[in-house]
C-alpha positions in Angstrom: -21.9 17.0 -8.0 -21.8 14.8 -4.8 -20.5 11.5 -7.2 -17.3 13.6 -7.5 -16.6 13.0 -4.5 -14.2 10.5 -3.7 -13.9 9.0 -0.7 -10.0 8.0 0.0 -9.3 4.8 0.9 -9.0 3.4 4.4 -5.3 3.2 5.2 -5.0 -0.7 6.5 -3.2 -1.4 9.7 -0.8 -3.8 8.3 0.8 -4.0 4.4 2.7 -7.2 2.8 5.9 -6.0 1.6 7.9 -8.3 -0.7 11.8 -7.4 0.5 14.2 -8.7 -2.7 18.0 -9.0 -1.7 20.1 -7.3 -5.1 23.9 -7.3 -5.3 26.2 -8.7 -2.6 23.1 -8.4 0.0 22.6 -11.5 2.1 18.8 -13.1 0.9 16.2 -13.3 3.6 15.1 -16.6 4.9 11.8 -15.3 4.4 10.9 -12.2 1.6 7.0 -11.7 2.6 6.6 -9.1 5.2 3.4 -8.1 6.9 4.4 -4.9 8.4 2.3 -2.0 10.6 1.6 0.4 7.7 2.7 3.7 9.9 6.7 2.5 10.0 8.9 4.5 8.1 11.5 3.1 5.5 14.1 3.5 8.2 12.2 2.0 10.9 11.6 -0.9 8.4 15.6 -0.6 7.3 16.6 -0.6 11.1 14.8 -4.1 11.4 16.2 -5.6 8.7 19.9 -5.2 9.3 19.3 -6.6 12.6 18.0 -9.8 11.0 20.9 -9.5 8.4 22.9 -8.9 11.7 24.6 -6.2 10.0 26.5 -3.9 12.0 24.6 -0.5 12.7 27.5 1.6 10.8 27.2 -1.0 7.6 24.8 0.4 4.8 21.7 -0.7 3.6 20.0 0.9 0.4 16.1 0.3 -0.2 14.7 0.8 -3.6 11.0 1.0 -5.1 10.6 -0.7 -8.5 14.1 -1.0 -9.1 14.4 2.5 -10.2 14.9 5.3 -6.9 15.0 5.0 -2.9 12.6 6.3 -1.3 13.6 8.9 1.4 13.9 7.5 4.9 11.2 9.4 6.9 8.6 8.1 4.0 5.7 5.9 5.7 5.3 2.2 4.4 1.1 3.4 4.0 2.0 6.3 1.6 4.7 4.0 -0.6 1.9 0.8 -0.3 -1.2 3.3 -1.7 1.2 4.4 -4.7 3.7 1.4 -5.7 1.8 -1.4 -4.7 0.8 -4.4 -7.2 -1.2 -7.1 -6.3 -1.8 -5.6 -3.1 2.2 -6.5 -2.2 5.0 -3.2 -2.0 8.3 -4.4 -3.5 11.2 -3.4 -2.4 14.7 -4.4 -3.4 17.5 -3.9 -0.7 21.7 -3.3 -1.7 24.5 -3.6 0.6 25.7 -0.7 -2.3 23.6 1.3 -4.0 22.5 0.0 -7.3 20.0 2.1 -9.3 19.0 5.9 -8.6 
């Protein structure tokens, strides 16, 4: 009864996100992100206009798989653990939102 017990997995510090400009979105210099697992997707979102140097009141839309956005509030660990492959989470960003 004991071997149906399942440990979960330790939640690593830091995950590699793969951030994918779509639409009219300026591209990244660089698309590989090592990022603390415990930021949310606005913390993450926050960071990435500034690099953009978007102003604060411009939109930016992130999107899992190409298919919904994941709420803001939603931890990078808990989106990495479910929607990672390869051990990278991809996530497209939109000036506009483009799917979901």
């Amino acid at each position: 009864m004991e071997d149906a017990i399942v440990p979960r997995q330790e939640v690593p510090e830091k995950v590699d996100v793969l951030l994918k400009a779509t639409g009219d979105a300026p591209i990244l210099r660089r698309s590989k992100w090592n990022v603390r697992s415990e930021l949310t997707v606005a913390q993450l979102m926050i960071r990435v206009k500034q690099i953009l140097q978007l102003n604060p009141n411009e939109s930016l839309f992130f999107y899992v798989n190409q298919a919904f956005a994941p709420p803001l509030d939603e931890k990078l660990s808990t989106l990495f653990e479910v929607y990672s492959t390869n051990g990278k989470l991809a996530l497209h960003y939109a000036k506009t939102e483009a799917w979901g």
